[in-house]
DOKESE-381545 format. One line per field, with one value per residue (C-alpha): residue number from 0; x, y, z. Coordinates in steps of 0.02 Angstrom, whole numbers. Layout:
BEGIN
num c(NUM|...);
u c(X|...);
v c(Y|...);
w c(Z|...);
END
This chain:
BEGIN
num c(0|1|2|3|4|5|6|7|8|9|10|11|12|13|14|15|16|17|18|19|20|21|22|23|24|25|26|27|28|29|30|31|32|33|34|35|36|37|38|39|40|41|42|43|44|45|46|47|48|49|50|51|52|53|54|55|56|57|58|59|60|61|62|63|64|65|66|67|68|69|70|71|72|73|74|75|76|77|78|79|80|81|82|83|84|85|86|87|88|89|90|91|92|93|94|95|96|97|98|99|100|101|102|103|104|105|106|107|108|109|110|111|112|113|114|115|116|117|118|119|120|121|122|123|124|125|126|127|128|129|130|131|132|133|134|135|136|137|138|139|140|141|142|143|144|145|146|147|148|149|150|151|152|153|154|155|156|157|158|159|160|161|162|163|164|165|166|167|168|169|170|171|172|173|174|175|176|177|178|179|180|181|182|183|184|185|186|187|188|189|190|191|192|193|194|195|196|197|198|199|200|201|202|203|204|205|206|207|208|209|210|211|212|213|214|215|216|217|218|219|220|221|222|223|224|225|226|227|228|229|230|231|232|233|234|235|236|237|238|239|240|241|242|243|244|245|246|247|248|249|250|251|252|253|254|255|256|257|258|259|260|261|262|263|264|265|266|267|268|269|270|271|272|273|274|275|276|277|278|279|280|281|282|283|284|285|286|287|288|289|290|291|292|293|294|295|296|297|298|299|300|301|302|303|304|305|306|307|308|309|310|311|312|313|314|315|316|317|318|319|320|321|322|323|324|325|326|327|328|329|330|331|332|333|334|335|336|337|338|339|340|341|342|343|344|345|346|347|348|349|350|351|352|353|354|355|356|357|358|359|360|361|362|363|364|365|366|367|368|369|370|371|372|373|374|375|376|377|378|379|380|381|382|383|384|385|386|387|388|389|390|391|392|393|394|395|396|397|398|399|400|401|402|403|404|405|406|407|408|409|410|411|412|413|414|415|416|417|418|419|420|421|422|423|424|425|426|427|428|429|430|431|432|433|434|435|436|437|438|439|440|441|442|443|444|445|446|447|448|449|450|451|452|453|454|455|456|457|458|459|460|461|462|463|464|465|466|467|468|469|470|471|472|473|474|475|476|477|478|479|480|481|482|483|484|485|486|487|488|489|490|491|492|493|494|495|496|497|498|499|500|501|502|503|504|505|506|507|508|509|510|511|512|513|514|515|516|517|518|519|520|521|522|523|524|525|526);
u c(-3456|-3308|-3277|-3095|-3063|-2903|-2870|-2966|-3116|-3288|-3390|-3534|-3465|-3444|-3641|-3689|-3610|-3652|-3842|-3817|-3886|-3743|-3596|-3484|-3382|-3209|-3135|-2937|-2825|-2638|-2598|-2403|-2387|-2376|-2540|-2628|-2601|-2674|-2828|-2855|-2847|-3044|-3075|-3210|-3144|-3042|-3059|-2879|-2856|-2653|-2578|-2589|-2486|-2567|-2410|-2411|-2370|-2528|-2632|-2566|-2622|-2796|-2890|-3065|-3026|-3136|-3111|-2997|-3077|-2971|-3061|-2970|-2889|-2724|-2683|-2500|-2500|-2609|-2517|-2630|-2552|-2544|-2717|-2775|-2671|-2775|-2949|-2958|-3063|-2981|-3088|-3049|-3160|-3104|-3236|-3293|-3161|-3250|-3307|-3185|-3042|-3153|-3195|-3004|-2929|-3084|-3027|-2830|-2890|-2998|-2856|-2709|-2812|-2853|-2677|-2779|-2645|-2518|-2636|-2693|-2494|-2485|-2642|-2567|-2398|-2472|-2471|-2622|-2567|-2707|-2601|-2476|-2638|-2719|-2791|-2874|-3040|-3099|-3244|-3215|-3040|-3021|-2973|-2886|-2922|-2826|-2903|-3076|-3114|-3242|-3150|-3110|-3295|-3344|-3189|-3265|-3465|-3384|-3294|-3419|-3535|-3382|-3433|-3255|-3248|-3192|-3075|-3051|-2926|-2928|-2900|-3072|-3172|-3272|-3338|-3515|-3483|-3405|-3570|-3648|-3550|-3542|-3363|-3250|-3145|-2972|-2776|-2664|-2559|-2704|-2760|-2599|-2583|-2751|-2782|-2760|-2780|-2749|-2772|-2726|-2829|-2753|-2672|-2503|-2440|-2288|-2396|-2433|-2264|-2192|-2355|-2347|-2149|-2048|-2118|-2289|-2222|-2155|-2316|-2428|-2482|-2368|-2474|-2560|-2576|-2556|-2634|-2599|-2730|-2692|-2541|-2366|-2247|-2388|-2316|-2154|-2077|-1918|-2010|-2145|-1984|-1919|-2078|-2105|-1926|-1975|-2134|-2226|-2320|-2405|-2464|-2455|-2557|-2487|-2587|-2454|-2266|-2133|-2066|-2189|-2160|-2114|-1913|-1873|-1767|-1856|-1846|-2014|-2015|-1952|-2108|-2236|-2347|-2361|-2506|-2465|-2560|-2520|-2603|-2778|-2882|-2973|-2969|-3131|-3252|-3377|-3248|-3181|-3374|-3392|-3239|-3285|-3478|-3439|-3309|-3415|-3579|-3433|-3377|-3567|-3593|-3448|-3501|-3680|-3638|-3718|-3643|-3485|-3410|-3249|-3125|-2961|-2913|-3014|-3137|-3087|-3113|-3154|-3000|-3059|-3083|-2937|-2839|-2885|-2920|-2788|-2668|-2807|-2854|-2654|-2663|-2811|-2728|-2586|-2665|-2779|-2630|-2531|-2678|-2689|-2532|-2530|-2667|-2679|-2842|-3024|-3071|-3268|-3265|-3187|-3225|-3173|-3175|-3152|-3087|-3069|-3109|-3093|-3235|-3348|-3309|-3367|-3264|-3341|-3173|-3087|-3183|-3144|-2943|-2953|-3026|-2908|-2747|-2842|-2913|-2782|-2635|-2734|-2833|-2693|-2755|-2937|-2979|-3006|-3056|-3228|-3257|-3189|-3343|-3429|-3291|-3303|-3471|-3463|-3310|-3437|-3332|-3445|-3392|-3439|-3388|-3401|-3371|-3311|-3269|-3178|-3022|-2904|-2733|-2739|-2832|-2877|-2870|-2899|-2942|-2939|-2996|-3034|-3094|-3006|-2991|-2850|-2952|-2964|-2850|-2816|-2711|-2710|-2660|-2620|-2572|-2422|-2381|-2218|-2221|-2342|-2449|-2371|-2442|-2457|-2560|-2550|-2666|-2644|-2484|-2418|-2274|-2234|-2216|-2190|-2280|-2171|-2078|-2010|-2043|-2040|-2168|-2165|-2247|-2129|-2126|-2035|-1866|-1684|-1594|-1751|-1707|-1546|-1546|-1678|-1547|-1407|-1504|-1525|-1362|-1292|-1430|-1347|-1527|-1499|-1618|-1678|-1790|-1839|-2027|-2056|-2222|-2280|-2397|-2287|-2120|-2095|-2248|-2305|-2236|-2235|-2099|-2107|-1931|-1895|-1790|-1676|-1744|-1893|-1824|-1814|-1941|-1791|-1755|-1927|-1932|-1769|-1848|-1988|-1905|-1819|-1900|-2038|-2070|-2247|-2292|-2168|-2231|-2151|-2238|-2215|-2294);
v c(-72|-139|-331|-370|-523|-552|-760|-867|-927|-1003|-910|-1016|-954|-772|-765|-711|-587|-514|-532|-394|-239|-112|-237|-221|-372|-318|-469|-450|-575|-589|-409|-381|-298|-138|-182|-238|-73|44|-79|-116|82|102|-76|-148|-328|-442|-613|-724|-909|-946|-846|-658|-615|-503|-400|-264|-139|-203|-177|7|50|-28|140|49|-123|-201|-392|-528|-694|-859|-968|-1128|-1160|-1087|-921|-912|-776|-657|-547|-592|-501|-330|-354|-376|-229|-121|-208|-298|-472|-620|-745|-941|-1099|-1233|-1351|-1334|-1484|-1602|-1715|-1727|-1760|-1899|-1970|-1961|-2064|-2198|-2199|-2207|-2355|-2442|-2425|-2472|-2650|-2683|-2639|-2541|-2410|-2545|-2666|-2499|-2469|-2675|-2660|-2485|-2584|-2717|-2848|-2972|-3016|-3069|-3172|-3032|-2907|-3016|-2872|-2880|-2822|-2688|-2795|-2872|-2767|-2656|-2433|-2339|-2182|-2031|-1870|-1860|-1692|-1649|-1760|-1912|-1920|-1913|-2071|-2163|-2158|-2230|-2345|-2422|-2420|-2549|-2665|-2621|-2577|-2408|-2372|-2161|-2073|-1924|-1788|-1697|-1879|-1935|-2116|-2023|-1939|-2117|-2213|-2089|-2110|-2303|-2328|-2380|-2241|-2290|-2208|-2214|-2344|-2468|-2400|-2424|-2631|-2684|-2591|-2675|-2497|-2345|-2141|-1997|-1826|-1717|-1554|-1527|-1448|-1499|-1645|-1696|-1684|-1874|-1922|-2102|-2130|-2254|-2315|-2333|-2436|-2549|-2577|-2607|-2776|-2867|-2828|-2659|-2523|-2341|-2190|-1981|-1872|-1744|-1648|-1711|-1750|-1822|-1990|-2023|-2067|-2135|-2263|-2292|-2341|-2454|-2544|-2576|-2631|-2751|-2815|-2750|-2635|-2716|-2530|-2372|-2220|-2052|-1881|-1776|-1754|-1677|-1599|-1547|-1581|-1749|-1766|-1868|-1971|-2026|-2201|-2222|-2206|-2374|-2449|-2557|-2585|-2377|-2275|-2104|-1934|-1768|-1670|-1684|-1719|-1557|-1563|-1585|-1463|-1466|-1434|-1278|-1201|-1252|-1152|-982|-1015|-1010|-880|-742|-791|-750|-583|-514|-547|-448|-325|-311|-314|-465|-621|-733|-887|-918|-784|-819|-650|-588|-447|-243|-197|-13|98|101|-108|-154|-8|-125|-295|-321|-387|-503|-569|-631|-683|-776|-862|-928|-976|-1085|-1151|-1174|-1296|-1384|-1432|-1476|-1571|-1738|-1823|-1787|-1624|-1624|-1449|-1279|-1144|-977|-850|-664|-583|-432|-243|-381|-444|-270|-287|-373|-511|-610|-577|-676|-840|-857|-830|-935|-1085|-1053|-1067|-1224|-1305|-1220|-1358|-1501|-1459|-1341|-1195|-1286|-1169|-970|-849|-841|-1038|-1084|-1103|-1189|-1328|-1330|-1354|-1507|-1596|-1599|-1470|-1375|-1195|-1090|-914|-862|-672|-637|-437|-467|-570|-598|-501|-462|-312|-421|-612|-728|-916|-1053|-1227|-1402|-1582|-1713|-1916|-1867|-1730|-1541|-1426|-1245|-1099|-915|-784|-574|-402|-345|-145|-120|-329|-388|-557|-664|-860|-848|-1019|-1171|-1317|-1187|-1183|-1020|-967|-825|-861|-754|-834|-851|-962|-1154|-1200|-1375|-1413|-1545|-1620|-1708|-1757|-1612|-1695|-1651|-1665|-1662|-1497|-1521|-1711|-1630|-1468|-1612|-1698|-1517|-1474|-1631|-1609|-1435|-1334|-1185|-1141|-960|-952|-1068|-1074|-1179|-1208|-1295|-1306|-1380|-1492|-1655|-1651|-1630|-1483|-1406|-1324|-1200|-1217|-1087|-1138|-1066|-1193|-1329|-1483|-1642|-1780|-1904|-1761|-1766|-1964|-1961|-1843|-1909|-2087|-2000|-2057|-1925|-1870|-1877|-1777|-1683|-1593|-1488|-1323|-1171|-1034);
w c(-3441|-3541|-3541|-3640|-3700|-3734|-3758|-3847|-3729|-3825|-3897|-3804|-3658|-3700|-3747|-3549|-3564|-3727|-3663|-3534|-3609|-3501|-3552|-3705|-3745|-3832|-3904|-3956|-3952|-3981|-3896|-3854|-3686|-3739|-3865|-3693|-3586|-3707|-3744|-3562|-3492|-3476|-3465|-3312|-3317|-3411|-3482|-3498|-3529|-3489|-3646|-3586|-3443|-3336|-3251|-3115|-3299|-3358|-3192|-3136|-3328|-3289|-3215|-3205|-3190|-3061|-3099|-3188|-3256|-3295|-3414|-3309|-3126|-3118|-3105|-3149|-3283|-3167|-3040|-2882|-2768|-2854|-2895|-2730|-2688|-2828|-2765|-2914|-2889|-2963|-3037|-3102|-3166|-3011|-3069|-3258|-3304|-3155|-3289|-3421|-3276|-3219|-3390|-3440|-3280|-3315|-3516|-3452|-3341|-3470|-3586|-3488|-3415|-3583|-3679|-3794|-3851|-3878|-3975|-4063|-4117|-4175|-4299|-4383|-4395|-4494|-4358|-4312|-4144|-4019|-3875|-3842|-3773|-3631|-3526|-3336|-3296|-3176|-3109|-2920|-2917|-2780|-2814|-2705|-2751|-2676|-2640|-2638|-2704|-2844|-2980|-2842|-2810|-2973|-3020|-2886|-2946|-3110|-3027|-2939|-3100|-3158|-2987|-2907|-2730|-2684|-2551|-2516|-2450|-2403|-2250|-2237|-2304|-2140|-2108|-2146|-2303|-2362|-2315|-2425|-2579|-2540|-2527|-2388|-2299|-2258|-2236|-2360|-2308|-2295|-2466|-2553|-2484|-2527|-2683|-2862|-2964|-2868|-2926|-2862|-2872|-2744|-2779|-2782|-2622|-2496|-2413|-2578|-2678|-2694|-2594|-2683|-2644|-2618|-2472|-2547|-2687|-2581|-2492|-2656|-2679|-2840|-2999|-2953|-3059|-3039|-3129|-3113|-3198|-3067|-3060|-3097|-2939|-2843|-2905|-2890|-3060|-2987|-2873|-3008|-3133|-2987|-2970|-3143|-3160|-3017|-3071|-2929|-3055|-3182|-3284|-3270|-3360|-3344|-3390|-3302|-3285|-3143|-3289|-3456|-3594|-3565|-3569|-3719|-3630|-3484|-3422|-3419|-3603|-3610|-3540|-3658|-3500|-3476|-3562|-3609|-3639|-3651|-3504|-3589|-3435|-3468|-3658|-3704|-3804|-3645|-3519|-3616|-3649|-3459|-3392|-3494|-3466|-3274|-3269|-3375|-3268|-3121|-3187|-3245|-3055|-2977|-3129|-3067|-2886|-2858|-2759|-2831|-2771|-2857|-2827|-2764|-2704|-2548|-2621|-2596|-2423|-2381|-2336|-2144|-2153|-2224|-2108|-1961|-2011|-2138|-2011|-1935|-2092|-2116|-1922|-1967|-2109|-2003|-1874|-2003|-2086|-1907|-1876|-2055|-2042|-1867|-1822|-1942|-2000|-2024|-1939|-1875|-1833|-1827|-1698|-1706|-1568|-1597|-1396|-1331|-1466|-1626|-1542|-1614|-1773|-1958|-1935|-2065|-2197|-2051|-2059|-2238|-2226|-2072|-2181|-2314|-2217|-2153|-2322|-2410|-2328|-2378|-2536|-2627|-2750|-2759|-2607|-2600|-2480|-2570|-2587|-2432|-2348|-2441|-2480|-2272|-2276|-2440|-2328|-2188|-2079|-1938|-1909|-1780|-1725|-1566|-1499|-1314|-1286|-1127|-1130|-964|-1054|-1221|-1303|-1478|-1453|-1608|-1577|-1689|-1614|-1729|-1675|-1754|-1693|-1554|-1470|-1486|-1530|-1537|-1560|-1488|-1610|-1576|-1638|-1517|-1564|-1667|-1672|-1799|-1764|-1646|-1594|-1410|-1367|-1423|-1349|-1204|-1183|-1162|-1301|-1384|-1574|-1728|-1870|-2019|-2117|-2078|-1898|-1795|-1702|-1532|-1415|-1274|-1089|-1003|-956|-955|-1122|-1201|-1313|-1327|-1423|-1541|-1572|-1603|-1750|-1820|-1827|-1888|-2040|-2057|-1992|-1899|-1752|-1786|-1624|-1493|-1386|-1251|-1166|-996|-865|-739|-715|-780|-865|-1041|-1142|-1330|-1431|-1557|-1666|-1788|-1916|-2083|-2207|-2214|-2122|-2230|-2175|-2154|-2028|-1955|-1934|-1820|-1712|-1694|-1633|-1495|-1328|-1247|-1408|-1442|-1599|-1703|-1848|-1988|-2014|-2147|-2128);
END
């Protein structure tokens, strides 16, 4: 089998491979387009970092290619979809930069509480000037840290090797798995007021875009500092400017941008009390021998037929599989994401029940896209259809499937039920002929709901003028209503509402809504 390597990835890493006795390992580098579609015609698997582009040219030239390895997280410069399409598995590192992320945001703190940079710049500029660089310590000071994934957990055992208390927030993080990591759990908005540093290390999704705003800012305590390691736009750099223009914010450290490179001319430039790096969180010798050690151990093992964890893509189905589950694996999805997005807070558990002929099949391709529409809302491009479950299982989510061959009306009958704080919640998912998947439960309320694109989602008491206010406020924000599903179990009483609309609806939208009286939950969705 032919391994081609065509970016620069270790050497250290590359040594796996080049033990296996059947593999050859076909390092070139630098190849034009045209350079990589003749090299890669008989090749089993390719290795990329972010230089080579991997196009839909480059995969219908790629007769025996069975998998793709990134050397890092994203996937950018890889057609996904046309590789899934050709049964081509797509493989990334998620976690070989764990460490050096964590180690950077503790080196960004030390640095900004200490004024190290700047006192750094005053010594190469000839200056002796010890009164101007009175720093704060991290001992007794309280971290909010935001998002406890792999790198938040790791920040946080550092942090509390410094004596500071911990406070983590985080969707999936449950008052257990806190105990366990001896911090205190709390929301963001308690987070945010009581913290005197606080870090983000979420993805960068829609939840997540701006997810320290304005509003956060103006809840911090006067002197706190902020850090982003993560992924630019998490922080807002208009409200960070405002609070340091205020005084609210004593420092800032910044890894990551909304726009990279760094504009030249950005306000924050202007900042003595702001530490600046450019995106190195993962630029450490280790991290890089880690990402291509774990993605070549991941490709030998889709090579050799043996089990991998960290593809993205789901792996080639047979022709009579993916002839009838293909559409259930993208109802699955929805209905996955329908719920992430819907139902707020710490989920205990997910059930999943397979009705009616779906109920005689493998169904075991559908847990996994199930759990990525779910994980996927809340934990970005960390989660994949082959590491879903066991990110479930390390956020301390219970999953259960459950098959029932007879169903009251529908032939195939896909449910998706979680447990969060408010209760339990699910929603009903089929395949109508001609029709594609259509939502037709929700909490059980009967509705009849295709499952695409921007939708509004309600919970109100069933009175007069109820609909029509909420259409009002969507017209005057210029949103038109595509589709409208209304569901009820009897008059007067409590009822949900599917809105499809043209375009996502602005959360200043969303807030007016949801002050209108008999309005219990309203919830943007995309689907």
């Amino acid at each position: 089998m032919k391994v081609l390597v065509a970016d620069d990835i270790s050497l250290q890493g590359l040594e796996k491979l080049h033990s296996i006795q059947d593999i050859e390992v076909v390092v070139r580098t630098g190849m034009s387009e045209n350079e990589l579609v003749q090299a890669i015609s008989d090749a089993d698997a390719l290795l990329v970092r972010s230089q080579t582009k991997v196009t839909e040219r480059v995969l219908s030239a790629a007769k025996a290619l069975q998998v793709i390895g990134r050397a890092g997280v994203g996937v950018d410069n890889i057609d996904v979809t046309n590789a899934t399409k050709r049964g081509v598995v797509v493989i990334n590192a998620p976690d070989g930069n764990t460490v050096a992320a964590a180690e950077h945001t503790m080196a960004m703190m030390l640095g900004m509480s200490r004024l190290i940079p700047q006192a750094h710049q005053s010594i190469h500029s000839g200056i002796w000037d010890r009164k101007s660089f009175l720093g704060v310590e991290l001992y007794g000071k309280t971290l909010a840290v935001v998002g406890m994934g792999h790198i938040g957990v790791e920040v946080a055992k550092r942090a509390k090797a410094f004596g500071m208390r911990v406070i983590g927030f985080d969707p999936f993080l449950s008052e257990e798995r806190a105990r366990s990591l001896g911090i205190v759990r709390g929301e963001l908005d308690e987070a945010v007021k009581e913290a005197d540093f606080i870090t983000v290390h979420t993805p960068l999704t829609k939840e997540t875009h701006h997810l320290l705003g304005k509003a956060q800012f103006a809840a911090m305590k006067t002197g706190v500092r902020v850090l982003n390691c993560a992924r630019g736009g998490i922080v807002d750099e208009a409200a960070l400017v405002e609070g340091l223009e205020s005084g609210r914010v004593a420092g800032a450290a910044l890894d990551v941008y909304e726009t990279e490179p760094f504009p030249s001319d950005h306000p924050l430039r202007h900042f003595k009390n702001v530490v600046f790096t450019p995106h190195l969180g993962a630029s450490t010798v280790e991290a890089q021998v880690n990402v291509a050690v774990s993605v070549a151990e991941e490709v030998a093992n889709v090579l050799q037929g043996r089990p991998f964890q960290n593809a993205i893509n789901l792996p080639s189905l047979t022709a009579e599989q993916k002839a009838y589950l293909q559409p259930f694996l993208t109802l699955g999805e929805k209905l996955g994401s329908f719920l992430g997005q819907a139902v707020p807070g710490p989920l205990a558990d997910l059930e999943i029940t397979y009705g009616g002929d779906l109920a005689d099949q493998d169904v075991g391709f559908i847990a996994r896209t199930v759990l990525k529409g779910l994980l996927g809302q809340r934990h970005g491009d960390e989660v994949n259809y082959v590491n879903a479950p066991f990110l479930a299982k390390a956020a301390g989510l219970e999953v259960r499937e459950v098959k029932q061959p007879k169903t009251k009306v529908y032939t195939n009958l896909l449910t998706v039920a979680v447990t969060a704080a408010q209760g339990r919640h699910t929603v009903s998912g089929t395949l109508y002929n001609g029709s594609g998947p259509r939502i037709v439960e929700v909490d059980n309320y009967l509705i009849d709901a295709q499952p695409d694109g921007a939708m509004i989602f309600t919970r109100h008491e069933d009175r007069p003028g109820m609909i029509g206010r909420i259409g009002m406020i969507l017209g005057e924000a210029d949103i038109n209503i595509a589709s409208m599903q209304v569901g009820r179990r009897e008059t007067g009483g409590e009822a949900v509402m599917l809105l499809t609309v043209d375009k996502p609806v602005p959360e200043s939208v969303i807030a007016q809504v949801q002050t209108m009286s008999g309005i219990s939950t309203v919830r943007m969705i995309e689907l």
